[in-house]
C-alpha positions as CSV (number, residue, x, y, z in Angstrom):
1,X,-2.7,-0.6,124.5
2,X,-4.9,-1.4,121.8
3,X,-8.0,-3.5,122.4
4,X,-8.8,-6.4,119.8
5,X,-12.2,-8.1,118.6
6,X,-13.2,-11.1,120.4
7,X,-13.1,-13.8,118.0
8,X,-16.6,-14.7,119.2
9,X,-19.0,-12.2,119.8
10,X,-17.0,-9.0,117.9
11,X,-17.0,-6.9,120.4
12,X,-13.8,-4.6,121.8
13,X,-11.6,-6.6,124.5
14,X,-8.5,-6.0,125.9
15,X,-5.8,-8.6,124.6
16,X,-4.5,-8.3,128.9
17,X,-8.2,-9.8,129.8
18,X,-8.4,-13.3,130.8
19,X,-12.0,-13.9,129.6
20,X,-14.1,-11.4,127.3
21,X,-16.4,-9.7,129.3
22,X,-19.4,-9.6,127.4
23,X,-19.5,-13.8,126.1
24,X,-16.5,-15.2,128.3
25,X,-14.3,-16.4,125.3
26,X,-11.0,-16.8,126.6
27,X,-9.3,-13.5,125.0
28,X,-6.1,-14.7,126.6
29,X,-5.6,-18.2,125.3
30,X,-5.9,-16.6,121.6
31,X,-2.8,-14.0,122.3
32,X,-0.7,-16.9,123.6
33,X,-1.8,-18.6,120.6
34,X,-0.8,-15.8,118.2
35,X,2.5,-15.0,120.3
36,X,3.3,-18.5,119.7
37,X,2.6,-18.4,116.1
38,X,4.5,-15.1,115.5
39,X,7.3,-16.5,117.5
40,X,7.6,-20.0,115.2
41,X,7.2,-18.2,112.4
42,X,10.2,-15.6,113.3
43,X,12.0,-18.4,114.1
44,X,11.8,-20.2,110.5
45,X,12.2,-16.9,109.2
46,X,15.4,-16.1,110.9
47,X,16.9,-20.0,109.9
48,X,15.8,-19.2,106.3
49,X,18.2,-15.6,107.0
50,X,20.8,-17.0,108.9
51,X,21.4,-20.8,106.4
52,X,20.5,-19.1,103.3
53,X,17.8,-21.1,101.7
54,X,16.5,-18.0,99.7
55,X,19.6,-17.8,97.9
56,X,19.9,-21.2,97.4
57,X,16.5,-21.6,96.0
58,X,16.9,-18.9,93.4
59,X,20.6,-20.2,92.3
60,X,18.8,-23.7,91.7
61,X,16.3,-22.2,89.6
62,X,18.5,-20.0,88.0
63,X,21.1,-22.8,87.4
64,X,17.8,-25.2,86.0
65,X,17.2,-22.1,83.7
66,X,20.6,-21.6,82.4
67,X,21.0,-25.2,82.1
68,X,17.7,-25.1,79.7
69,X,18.8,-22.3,77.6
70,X,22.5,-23.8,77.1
71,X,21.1,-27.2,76.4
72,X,18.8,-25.0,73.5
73,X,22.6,-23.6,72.5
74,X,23.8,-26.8,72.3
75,X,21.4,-28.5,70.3
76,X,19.9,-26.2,68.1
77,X,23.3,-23.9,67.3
78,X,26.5,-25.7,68.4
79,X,26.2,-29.1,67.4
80,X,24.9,-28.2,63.6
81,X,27.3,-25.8,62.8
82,X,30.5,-28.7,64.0
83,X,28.6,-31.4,62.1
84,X,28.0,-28.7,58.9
85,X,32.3,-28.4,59.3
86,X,32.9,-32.1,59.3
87,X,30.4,-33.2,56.6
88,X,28.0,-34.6,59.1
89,X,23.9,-33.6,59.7
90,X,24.8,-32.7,63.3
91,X,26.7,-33.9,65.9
92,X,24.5,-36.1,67.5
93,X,25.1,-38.2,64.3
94,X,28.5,-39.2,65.1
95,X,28.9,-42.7,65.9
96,X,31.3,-45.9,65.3
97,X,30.8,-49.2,65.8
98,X,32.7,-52.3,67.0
99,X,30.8,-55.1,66.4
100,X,27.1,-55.0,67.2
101,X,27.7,-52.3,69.7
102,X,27.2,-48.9,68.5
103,X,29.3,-46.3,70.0
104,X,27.5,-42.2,69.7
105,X,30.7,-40.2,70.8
106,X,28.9,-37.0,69.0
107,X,26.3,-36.8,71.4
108,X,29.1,-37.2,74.5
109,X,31.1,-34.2,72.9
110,X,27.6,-32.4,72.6
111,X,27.3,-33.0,76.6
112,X,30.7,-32.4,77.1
113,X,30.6,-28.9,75.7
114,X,27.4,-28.2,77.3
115,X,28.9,-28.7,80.7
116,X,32.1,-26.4,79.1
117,X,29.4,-23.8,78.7
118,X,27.2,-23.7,82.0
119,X,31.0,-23.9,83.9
120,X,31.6,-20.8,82.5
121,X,28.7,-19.3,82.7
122,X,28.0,-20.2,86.1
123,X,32.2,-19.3,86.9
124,X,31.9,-15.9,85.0
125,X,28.7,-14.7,86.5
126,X,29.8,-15.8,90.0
127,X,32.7,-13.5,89.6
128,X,30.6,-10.8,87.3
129,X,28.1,-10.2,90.7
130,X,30.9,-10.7,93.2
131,X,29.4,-13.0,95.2
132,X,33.0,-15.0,96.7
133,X,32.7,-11.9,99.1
134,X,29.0,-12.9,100.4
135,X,30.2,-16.8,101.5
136,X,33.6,-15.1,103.8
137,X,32.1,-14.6,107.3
């Protein structure tokens, strides 16, 4: 068995003593403590393996990424290019009105498409990696 510092006068204990024998720290209260700490660390450990909150975190920041650079699509690429082919600046600028309300269907067809896009994205690359086979237990 491997002996261990005493956390208060340095010197080599066995982690089996009750009491180091040199200052009389209580070597044996520490090991509970850092069974215990092992042990509730394991356990979060094995709930993050077990419930998946790894892969959960990284598909949320993936999906916040993809959802960036599709906006970016959107915006900067999609939306000029329809408004260039209907004689409009972009397609943000389509509106109508009735009355004093004002009525910007453009920028709905804009979200629209954007949510088109990261379906397919996220659809494609869910069946790309094959991960339908990882959720069947």
């Amino acid at each position: 068995m491997a002996l261990t510092a005493c956390p208060d006068c340095g010197k080599d204990v066995s982690p089996l003593a009750p009491a180091c024998p040199n200052c009389g720290y209580p070597v044996a209260d520490e090991a509970e403590k850092a069974a215990e700490k092992k042990k509730g660390l394991q356990g979060f450990l094995e709930f993050i393996r077990k419930q998946g909150v790894v892969g959960l975190a990284i598909g949320f920041i993936v999906g916040v990424a993809t959802g960036t650079v599709v906006n970016a699509l959107v915006a900067d690429l999609i939306n000029p290019i329809i408004g260039a082919i209907i004689g409009q600046g972009s397609l943000d600028t389509l509106t109508f009105t009735i009355g004093d309300a004002v009525f910007t269907y453009g920028h709905f067809i804009g979200v629209v498409i954007n949510f088109a896009i990261i379906l397919a994205v996220v659809y494609f690359g869910f069946k790309a990696l094959r991960l339908e086979k990882l959720d069947k237990k």
